[in-house]
N, C-alpha and C positions, 0 to 999 in steps of 0.2 A: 767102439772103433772110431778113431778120430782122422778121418783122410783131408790133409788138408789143398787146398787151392796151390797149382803147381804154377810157378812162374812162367812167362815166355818168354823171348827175346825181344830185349827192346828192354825192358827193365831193368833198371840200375844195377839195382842188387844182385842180378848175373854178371855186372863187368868189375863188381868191386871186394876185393879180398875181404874176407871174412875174417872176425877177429876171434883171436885165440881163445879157448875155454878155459874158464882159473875157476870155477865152481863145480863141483863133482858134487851137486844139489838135487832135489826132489824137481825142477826146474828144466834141468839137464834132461833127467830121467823121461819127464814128460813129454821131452822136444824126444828123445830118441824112440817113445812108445808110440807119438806122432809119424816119424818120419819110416817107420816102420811101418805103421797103418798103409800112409799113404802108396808105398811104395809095392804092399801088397794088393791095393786096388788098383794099382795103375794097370795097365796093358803095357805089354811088351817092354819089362823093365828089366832092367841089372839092378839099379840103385837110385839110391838121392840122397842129395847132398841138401844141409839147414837151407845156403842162400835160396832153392828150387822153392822153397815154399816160405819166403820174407824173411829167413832168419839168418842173422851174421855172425853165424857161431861156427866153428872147425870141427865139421861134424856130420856124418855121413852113413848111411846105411847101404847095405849090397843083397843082393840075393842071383849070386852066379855062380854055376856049373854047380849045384847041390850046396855050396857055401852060404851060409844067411849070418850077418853078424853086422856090427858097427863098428868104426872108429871116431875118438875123439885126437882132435890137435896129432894128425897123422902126418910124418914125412916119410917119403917113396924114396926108395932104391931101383933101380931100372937096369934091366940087361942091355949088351951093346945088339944083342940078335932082334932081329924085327920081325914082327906079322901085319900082313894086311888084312882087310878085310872091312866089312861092311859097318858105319856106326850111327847111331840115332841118340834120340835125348828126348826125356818129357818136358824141356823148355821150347825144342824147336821139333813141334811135334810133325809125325809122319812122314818123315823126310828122313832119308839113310843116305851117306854115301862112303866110298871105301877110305878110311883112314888110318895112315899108319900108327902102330904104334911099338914100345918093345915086348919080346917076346913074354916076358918078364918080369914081378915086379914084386917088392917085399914091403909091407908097410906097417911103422912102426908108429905105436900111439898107443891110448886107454882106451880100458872099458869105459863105459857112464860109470862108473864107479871109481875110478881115479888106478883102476890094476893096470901098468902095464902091458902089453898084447901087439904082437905080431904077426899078419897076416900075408904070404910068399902064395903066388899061383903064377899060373904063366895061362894062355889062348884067350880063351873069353875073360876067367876071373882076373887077369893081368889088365885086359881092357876096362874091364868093368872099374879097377882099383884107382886105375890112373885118369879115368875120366871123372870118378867122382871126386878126387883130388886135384885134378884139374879147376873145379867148381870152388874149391875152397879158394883157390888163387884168383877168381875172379875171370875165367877162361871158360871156352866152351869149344867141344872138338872143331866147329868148324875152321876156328882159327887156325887149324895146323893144316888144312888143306889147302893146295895150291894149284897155281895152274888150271889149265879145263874143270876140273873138276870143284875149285874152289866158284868160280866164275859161273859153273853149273848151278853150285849150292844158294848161292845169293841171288841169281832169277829161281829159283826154285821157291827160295823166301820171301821175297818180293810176290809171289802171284800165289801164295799159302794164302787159304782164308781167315784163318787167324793173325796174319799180318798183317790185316788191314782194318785193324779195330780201332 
């Protein structure tokens, strides 16, 4: 079992898109058996995505509502219906706050293997699809919060004791 070291914020490689996968390699496979590892020792996870642990590959693992699986070079389809609700991240660790997102969401990409694969949920598995795709573009939920509650988020980040490393 290979758990690797999860990024925080503040580090580049959470603001900067991630480059597409053209190798369906032993390489690939490695990084998806990794990011699998890791995502099963973390605490209170949905998923992670390559950049979370130094890597700029489009490429992500989930583990939400009973679902466990990966996508490689995934584009999302999104409902117009929304949900709220509470969100977190193993980059900005310990910290939740309520973000929207749609209710909805279908995402199209490979296995590690170069097959084709579509993955559609909606409530958590919806949340969980588009936050880790989120990560592939260089984003991180807290960017979509506003207002009190965004303004909440970055004193919250600011006096995290991991933010002060």
């Amino acid at each position: 079992m290979t758990m690797r070291p999860i990024r925080l914020l503040g580090d580049a490689v959470l603001r900067t898109p991630a480059e597409p996968v053209t190798s369906f390699d032993a390489e690939l496979h490695s990084l998806v058996t990794d990011l699998m590892d890791t995502l099963l020792g973390a605490p209170g996870r949905a998923g992670v995505a390559a950049p979370q642990i130094g890597v700029s590959a489009r490429v992500f693992v989930y583990d939400a509502d009973g679902e466990v699986g990966h996508v490689v070079n995934p584009t999302i389809e999104l409902s117009e219906e929304t949900q709220d609700g509470d969100e977190g991240c193993l980059s900005i660790p310990e910290l939740y706050f309520p973000t929207p997102r749609a209710m909805s969401a279908t995402v199209h990409g490979f296995d590690q293997y170069g097959t084709p694969l579509t993955v559609s949920g909606s409530g958590f598995l919806a949340r969980a699809l588009q936050h880790e795709t989120d990560h592939l573009d260089g984003k991180l939920y807290i960017d979509t919060l506003r207002g009190d509650t965004r303004r909440q988020a970055l004193r919250d980040i600011r006096a995290a004791a991991w933010s002060r490393r």
